[in-house]
Residue, then its C-alpha position, 0 to 999 in steps of 0.5 A: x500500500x504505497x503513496x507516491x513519495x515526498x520530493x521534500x520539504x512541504x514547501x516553505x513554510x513547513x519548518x515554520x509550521x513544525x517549530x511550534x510543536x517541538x515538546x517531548x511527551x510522556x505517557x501513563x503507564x499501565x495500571x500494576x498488575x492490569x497486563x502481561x508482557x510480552x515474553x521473550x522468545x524460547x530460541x533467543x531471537x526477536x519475539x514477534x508481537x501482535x497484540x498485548x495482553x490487558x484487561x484495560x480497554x486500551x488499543x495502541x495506534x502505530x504508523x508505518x512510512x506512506x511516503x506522504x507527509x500531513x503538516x497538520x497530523x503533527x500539529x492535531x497529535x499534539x494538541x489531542x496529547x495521543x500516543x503513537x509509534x512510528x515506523x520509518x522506512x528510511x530511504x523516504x527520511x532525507x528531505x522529511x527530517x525535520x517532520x520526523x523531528x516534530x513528530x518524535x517531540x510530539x511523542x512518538x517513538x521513531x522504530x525500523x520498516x527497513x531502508x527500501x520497503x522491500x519483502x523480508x521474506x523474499x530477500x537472502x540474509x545479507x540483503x535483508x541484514x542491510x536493509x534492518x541495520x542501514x535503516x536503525x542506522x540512519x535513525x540513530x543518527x537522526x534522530x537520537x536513539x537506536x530502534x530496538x523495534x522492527x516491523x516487516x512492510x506487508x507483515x512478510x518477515x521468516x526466521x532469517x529476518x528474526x536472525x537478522x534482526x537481533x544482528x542489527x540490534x533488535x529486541x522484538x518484532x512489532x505486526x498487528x492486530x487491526x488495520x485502519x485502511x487510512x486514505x486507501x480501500x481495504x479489502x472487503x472493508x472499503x475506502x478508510x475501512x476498518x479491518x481485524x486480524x481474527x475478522x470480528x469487529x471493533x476494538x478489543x482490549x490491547x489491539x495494535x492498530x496499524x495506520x499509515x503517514x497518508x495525505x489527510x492523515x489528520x482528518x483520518x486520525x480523528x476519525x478513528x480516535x472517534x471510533x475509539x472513544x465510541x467503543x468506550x476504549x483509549x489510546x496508550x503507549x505501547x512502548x510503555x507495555x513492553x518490558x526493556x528486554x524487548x525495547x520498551x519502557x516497563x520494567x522485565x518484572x512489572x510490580x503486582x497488583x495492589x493487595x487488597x485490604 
């Protein structure tokens, strides 16, 4: 699901536009005791993860490179105070840095979707090795911090990309639950169609939802926060889900839950 790539700058003006929200931003952290972590894998590699285990009703919004770039997305994830995890496919950062900027001080934390968006699980080691470590690479250096969090594009990934993976500084592997077809048409769900994994529908307690950086993301992210609160559910930091061993904020033995008096 590709867009037509950014040539760069949103003309002149988009510094201007993007200055004003430069803010780090932090996170509740999940009630003790309300969720399991995710747990490392038995072979060693980079465990993959799709949702996360909670009984609060909270759903965590994640969005891969589209190659466009909504000026006011930034401005609207700000204001409505709305954690995000973004994947960034690296051969579309050059010319957009200063995007990514504000949005990784708006809140977002910036993980790897590969250097050229290619199939993982068509690709030889070495090619699939260049592609996750380039881009974590390139990351690093932009932007402060090396992505410890891999999302394959289309999902396509097999065990040479875990292998690969943990070579490159990996801890886990980052699919879906849900996808919100944003800007685009979804099979059997339409145009800004809603579509889960298990095929029931709505939002179930720890979904990982998958969106895309589109043109009119803005509009389209108010309209799946809308759905969100309709459902009686709100958003979360996933990363604050994750136990550090797997490239998250939360401590490897989260504190049990309060006793009760």
């Amino acid at each position: 699901m590709r867009a037509q790539a950014s040539g760069g700058e949103e003309g002149p003006s988009m510094r201007t536009q993007l200055t004003s929200v430069l803010q780090d931003q932090q996170w509740p952290k999940p009630k003790p005791g309300s969720w399991k972590p995710p747990q490392p894998a038995p072979d060693g590699l980079p465990p993959v993860i799709s949702r996360i285990d909670t009984q609060e009703k909270v759903v965590f919004l994640t969005i891969d490179d589209g190659y466009e770039y909504d000026p006011e997305f930034v401005n609207l994830v700000r204001k409505e105070r709305v954690p995000i995890m973004t994947y960034l496919t690296t051969r579309y950062v050059k010319g957009q840095g200063q995007y990514f900027w504000a949005m990784r001080n708006a809140g977002s934390v910036m993980e790897n979707h590969t250097v050229n968006h290619l199939n993982m699980a068509l690709q030889p080691p070495e090619k699939q090795k260049r592609e996750i470590c380039e881009a974590s690479d390139t990351i690093a250096q932009q932007y402060g911090r090396r992505p410890e969090i891999f999302r394959p594009p289309f999902g396509s990934m097999n065990e040479t990309t875990r292998r690969m993976a943990k070579e490159c500084g990996i801890k886990s592997i980052m699919l879906w639950s849900a996808e919100f077809y944003n800007g685009t048409t979804g099979p059997g769900v339409g145009f800004n169609g809603f579509a889960r994994g298990d095929g029931g529908k709505g939002f179930k307690p720890g979904d990982i939802v998958l969106m895309h950086y589109r043109k009119g993301l803005a509009e389209q992210f108010k309209t799946i926060l809308g759905w969100i609160q309709q459902q009686g559910f709100k958003t979360a930091a996933v990363e604050n889900y994750l136990p550090k061993s797997l490239g998250g904020n939360a401590p490897d033995k989260p504190p049990a839950s309060p006793a009760k008096p």
